[in-house]
Structure formats: structure tokens, C-alpha cells
C-alpha positions as CSV (number, residue, x, y, z in Angstrom):
1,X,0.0,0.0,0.0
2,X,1.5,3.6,-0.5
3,X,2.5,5.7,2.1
4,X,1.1,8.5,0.1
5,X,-2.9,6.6,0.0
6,X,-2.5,6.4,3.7
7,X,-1.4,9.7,4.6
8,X,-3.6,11.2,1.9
9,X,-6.6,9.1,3.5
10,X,-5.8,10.0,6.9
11,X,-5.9,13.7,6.2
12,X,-9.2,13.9,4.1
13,X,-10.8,12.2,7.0
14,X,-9.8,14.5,9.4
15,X,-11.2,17.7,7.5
16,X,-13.7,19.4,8.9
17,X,-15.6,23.1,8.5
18,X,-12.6,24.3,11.1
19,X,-9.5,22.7,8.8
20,X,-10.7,23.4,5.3
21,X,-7.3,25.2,4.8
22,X,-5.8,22.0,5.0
23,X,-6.8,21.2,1.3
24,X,-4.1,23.3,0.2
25,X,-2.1,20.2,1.6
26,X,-3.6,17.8,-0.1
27,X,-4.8,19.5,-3.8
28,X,-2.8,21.3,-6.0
29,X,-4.3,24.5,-7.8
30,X,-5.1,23.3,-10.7
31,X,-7.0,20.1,-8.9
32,X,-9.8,18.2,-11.2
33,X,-12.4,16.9,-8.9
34,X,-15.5,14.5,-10.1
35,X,-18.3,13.1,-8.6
36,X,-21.8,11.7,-9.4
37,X,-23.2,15.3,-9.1
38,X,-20.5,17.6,-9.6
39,X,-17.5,18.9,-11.9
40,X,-15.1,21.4,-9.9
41,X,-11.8,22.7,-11.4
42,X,-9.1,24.8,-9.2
43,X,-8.3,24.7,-5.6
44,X,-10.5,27.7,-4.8
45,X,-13.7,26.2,-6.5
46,X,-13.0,22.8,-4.0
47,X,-12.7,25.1,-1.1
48,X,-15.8,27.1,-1.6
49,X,-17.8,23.5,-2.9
50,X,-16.4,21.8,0.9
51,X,-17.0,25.0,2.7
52,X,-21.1,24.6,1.3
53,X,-21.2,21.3,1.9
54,X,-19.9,21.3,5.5
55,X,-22.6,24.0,6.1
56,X,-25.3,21.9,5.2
57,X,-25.0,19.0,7.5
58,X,-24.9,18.2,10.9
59,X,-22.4,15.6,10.8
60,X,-20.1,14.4,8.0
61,X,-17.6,11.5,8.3
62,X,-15.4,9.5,5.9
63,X,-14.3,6.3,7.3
64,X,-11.4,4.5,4.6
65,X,-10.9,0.8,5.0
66,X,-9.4,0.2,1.6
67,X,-6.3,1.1,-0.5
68,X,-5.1,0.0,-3.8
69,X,-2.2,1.6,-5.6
70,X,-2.1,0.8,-9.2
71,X,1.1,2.7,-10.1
72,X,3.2,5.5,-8.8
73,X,1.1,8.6,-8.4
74,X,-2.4,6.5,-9.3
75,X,-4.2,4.9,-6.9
76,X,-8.0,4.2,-4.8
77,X,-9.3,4.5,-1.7
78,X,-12.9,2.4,-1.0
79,X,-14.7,4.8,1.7
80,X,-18.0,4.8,3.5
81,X,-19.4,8.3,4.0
82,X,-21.8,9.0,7.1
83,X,-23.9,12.1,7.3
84,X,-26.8,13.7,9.1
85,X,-28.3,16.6,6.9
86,X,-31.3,18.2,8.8
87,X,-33.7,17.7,5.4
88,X,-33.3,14.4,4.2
89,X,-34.2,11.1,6.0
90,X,-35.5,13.3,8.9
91,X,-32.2,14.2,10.5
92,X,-31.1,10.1,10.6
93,X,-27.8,9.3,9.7
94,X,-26.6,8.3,6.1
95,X,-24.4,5.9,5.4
96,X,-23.0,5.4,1.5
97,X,-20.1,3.2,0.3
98,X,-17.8,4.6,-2.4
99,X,-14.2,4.9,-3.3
100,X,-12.0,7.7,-4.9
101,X,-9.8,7.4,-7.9
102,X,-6.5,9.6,-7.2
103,X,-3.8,10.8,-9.6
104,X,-1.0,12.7,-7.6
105,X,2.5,14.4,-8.2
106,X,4.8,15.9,-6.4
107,X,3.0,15.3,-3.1
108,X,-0.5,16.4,-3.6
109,X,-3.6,15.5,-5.7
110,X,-4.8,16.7,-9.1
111,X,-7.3,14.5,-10.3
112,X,-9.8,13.1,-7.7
113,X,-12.8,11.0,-8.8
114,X,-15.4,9.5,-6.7
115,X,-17.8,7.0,-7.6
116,X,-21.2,6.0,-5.4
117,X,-24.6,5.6,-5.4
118,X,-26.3,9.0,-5.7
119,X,-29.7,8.0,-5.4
120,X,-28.4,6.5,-2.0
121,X,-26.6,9.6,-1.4
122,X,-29.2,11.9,-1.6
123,X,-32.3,11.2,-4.0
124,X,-34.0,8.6,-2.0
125,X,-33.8,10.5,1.1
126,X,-36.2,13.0,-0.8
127,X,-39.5,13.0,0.6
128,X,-41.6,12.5,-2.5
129,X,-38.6,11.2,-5.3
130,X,-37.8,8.9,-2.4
131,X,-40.8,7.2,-2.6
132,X,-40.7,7.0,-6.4
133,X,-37.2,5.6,-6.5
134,X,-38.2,2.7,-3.7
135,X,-41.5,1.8,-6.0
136,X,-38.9,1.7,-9.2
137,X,-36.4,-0.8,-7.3
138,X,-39.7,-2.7,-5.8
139,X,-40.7,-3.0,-9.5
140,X,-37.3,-3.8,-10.8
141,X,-36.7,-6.6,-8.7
């Protein structure tokens, strides 16, 4: 396992609304980051986009259990995110399994892509697409 996937994990788990500076550690400026729902280039875009998100939840953990490096300065990380948002699932805590695809130089990250479930994430949790998305996986299976 790299010592790099470790230490990056380690880091990104400990962020919080207090440390958000501490992305400057981890990204470099011109950072690429991907997700289901979003596209954000530059390090300034990621801190604004982490400083919104940490504002909108109650509680927001990333708990890593997996590492995989495929070649030096590529790697993954499989994750499971726990939050509490005060709008969806009344309050109760959400838990979604992902991982992160990583390309890094010189010490930092400049492509980060994360892959999960975003109906699981967030659409389910909906009050009335929620109930639409459970009938369409009732009738699907």
C-alpha cells in the first residue's frame, strides 16, 4: 500500500468546516475533482464547494478501509461516508459506500474521482422522489 494513499486518506478524513485550509495540503491549484453530481476545477472552487457542503450537515464523516495503488502517483481509496443533513431522512444518519480514484504528483492530488450511489446519497432521502425511487427498485426486482 502507499505511504502516500495512507497519509492522503488520513488527512481527508480528518477535514472538517474548522481545517478546510488544509486542502491546500492535499490539492494542488489546478485540482480536477469528479463526482456523481458535480465537476469542480481549481483549488478555490473545491474550497468554496467543501465549505457549502460542510454547512449543510450536521455531521459528516469518511471512514477509509481500503487502499489499492495501481502505479506511482495513481491509486484508490474504498470509503463509506456517514452524514446527518437536517432535510433528508429526517435528521437520521446516512451511510453510502464509495471509493476515490486519485492521480497525484509531487506530493498532492490533481485528479480526484469518486464513484457511489447518488440515489443513496441523496435522491432517496427526498420525501416524495424517495418514494418514487423505492417503487422503481420494488418494480425492478
Amino acid at each position: 500500500m502507499s505511504e502516500f494513499l495512507r497519509h492522503f486518506a488520513q488527512r481527508f478524513a480528518s477535514l472538517d468546516a474548522a481545517h478546510l485550509h488544509q486542502l491546500a495540503e492535499l490539492y494542488s491549484e489546478d485540482i480536477l475533482f469528479r463526482d456523481p453530481l458535480h465537476e469542480i476545477q481549481g483549488l478555490a472552487a473545491l474550497q468554496r464547494y467543501f465549505a457549502e457542503l460542510y454547512s449543510n450537515v450536521r455531521e459528516l464523516r469518511f471512514d477509509v478501509y481500503a487502499f489499492d495503488t495501481l502505479r506511482e502517483g495513481e491509486g484508490y481509496l474504498r470509503w463509506t461516508m456517514s452524514y446527518r443533513h437536517p432535510r433528508l431522512a429526517g435528521g437520521a444518519l446516512i451511510r453510502v459506500d464509495g471509493c476515490s480514484h486519485l492521480l497525484w504528483r509531487d506530493g498532492r492530488v490533481y485528479r480526484h474521482r469518486d464513484y457511489f450511489d447518488a440515489g443513496a446519497l441523496l435522491y432517496e432521502h427526498l420525501p416524495l422522489l424517495g418514494r418514487v425511487i423505492a417503487w422503481l427498485k420494488r418494480r425492478l426486482a
